[in-house]
N, C-alpha and C positions, 0 to 999 in steps of 0.2 A: 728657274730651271727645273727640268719637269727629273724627279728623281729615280735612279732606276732601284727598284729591288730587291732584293736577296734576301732568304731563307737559309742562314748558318745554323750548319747540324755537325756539332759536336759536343763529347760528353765534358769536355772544359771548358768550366766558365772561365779558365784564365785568356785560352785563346778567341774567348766572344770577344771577353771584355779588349783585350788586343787589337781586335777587328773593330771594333767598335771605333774603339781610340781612332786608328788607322784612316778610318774612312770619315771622318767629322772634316766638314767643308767641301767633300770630294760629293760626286753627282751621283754616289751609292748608299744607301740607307740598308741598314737592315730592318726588315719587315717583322721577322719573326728569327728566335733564337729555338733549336729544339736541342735536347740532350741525349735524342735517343734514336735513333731509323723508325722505329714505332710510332714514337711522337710526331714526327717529321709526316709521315705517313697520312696520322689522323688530321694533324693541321694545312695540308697542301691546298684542301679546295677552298678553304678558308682565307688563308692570306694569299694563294696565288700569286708566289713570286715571279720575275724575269729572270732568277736563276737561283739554283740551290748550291750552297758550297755544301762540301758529304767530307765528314772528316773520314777516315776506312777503318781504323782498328776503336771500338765501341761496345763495350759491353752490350748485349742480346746482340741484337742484329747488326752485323757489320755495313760499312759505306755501300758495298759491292754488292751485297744484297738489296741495300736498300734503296741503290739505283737501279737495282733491276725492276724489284717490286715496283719503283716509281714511276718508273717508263712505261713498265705494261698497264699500271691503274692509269694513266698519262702517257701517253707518247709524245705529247708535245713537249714535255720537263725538259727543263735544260739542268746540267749537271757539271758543275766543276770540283774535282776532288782535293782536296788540303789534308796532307795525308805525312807524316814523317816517312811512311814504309813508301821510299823512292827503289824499287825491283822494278826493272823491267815488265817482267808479269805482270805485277800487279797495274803499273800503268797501262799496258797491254789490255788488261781483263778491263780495264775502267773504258777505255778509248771503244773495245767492242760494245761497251756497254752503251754508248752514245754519251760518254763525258765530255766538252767542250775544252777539257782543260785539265791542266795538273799544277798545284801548288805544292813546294816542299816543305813543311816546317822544320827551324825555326823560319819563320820567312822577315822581311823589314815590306815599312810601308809601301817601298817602291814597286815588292814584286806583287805586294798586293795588287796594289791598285793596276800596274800594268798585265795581271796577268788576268784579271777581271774585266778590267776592258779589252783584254784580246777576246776574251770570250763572249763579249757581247758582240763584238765587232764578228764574231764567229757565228752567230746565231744570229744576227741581222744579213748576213751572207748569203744563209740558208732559205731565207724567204720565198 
C-alpha cells in the first residue's frame, strides 16, 4: 500500500512521538518532524509532503503564519492544524488561510487518523 505523507510541525517532541505511535500500521507515515514554522519552511521542498499538520501556538513563528508564509512560497500545501487553542477565530483565521482541517489536542488515535483522512479525502476532492 502506497503511503501517504505528512510533515508534523510542532515544537513537542511528546506530541510527534504520539503521532508517530498513532499512525504505525495506518496508510500515513510521517515524512519529516519540524519544531519550528522556520524549519518547516526550509524543509518543505525537500521532503514534499501530501500534507502538513501546523501545531499554532510555537515559539518564533506561529502555525498561522506559517501557513501563510506556506501557501504563498506554495500554493498548492495542504494544511491541517493540531492546535489546543480551539477559538472560533483562530479556526476561522486557519480555514481562510486554506487549512484542510482542525485537530484539537489532547486528541486519541481515532480523531487522528479520522480527521486526516477527511483531510485527504478533502484534497483529493479539490482536484
Amino acid at each position: 500500500m502506497l503511503k501517504r505523507r505528512i510533515m508534523v510541525v510542532d515544537d513537542s517532541r511528546v506530541v510527534y512521538a504520539e503521532m508517530r505511535k498513532m499512525l504505525e500500521g495506518s496508510e500515513i507515515e510521517i515524512a519529516a518532524f519540524c519544531r519550528s514554522g522556520e524549519e518547516a519552511l526550509e524543509q518543505y521542498d525537500t521532503v514534499k509532503p501530501e500534507l502538513v499538520t501546523l501545531d499554532i501556538v510555537m515559539p518564533g513563528m506561529d502555525g498561522l503564519e506559517t501557513c501563510e508564509r506556506l501557501k504563498k512560497s506554495h500554493p498548492d500545501a495542504e494544511i491541517f492544524m493540531v492546535s489546543s487553542m480551539a477559538y472560533d477565530d483562530i479556526i476561522d483565521q486557519a480555514a481562510a488561510l486554506g487549512a484542510k482541517g482542525f485537530l484539537f489536542k489532547p486528541f486519541t488515535k481515532e480523531a487522528l487518523l479520522e480527521g486526516l483522512r477527511g483531510a485527504f479525502k478533502a484534497i483529493e476532492g479539490t482536484e
